[in-house]
C-alpha positions in Angstrom: 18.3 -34.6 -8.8 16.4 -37.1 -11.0 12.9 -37.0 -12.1 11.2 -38.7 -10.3 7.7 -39.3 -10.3 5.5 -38.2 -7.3 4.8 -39.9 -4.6 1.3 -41.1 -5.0 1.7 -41.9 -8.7 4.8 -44.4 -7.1 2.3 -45.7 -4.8 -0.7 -46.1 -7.2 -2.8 -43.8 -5.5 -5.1 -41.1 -6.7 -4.0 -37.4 -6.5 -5.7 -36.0 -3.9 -5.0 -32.3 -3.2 -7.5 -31.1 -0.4 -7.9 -27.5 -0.4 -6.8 -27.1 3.4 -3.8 -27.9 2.9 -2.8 -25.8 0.2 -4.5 -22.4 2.0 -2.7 -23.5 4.8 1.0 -23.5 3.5 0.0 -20.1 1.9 -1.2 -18.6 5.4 2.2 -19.9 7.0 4.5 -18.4 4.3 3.1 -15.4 4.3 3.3 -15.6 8.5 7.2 -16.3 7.7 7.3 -13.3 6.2 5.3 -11.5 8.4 7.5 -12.7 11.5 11.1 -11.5 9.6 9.4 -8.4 8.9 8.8 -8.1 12.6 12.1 -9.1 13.6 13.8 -6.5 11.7 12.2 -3.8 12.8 11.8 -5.1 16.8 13.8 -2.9 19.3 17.0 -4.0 20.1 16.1 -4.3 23.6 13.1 -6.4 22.7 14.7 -10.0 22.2 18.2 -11.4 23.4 19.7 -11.4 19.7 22.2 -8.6 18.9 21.7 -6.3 16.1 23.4 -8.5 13.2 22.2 -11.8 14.2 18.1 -10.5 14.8 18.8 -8.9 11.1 20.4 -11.8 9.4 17.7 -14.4 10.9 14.9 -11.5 10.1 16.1 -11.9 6.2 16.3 -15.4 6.2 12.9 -16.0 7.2 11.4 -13.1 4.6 13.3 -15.0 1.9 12.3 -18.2 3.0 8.4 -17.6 3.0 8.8 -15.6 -0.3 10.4 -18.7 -2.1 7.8 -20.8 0.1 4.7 -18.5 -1.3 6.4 -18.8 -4.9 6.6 -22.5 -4.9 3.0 -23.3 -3.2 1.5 -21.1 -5.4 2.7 -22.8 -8.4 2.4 -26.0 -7.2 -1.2 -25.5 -6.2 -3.3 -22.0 -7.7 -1.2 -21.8 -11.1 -2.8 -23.5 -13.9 -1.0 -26.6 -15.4 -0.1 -26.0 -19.0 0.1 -29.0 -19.6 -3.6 -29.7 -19.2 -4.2 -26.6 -21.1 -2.4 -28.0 -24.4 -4.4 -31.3 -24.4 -8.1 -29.4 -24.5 
């Protein structure tokens, strides 16, 4: 995929990162992770999955909120070294 520049930089507006948004893609990754965690270990009675399917969905959705987590935090809490070479 090429590099391509961000959206608002395309459009010629400002960067504008409110902080809702970011504490909110946090709170729903970790809630993916949270519901996979319960899916695992939900009886088997509990839901109309079978065994395999309830575990296989349960371990896509812990994966999918840790890379989600992983990604949000370094797109929003990790310091950008670029910024830290300049000063």
């Amino acid at each position: 995929m090429p590099d391509l520049p961000p959206t608002h930089e395309r459009l010629g507006q400002p960067n504008r990162q409110p902080g809702l948004i970011r504490y909110f893609t946090l709170f729903m990754s970790v809630l993916y992770v949270v519901l996979g965690i319960y899916l695992w270990f939900v009886p088997a009675g509990t839901l109309s999955l079978g065994e395999t399917p309830r575990q296989l969905l349960a371990a896509v959705f812990v994966f999918y909120g840790i890379i989600r987590f992983v990604r949000t935090y370094q797109l929003h809490f990790s310091k950008n070294r670029d910024e830290d070479d300049a000063r």
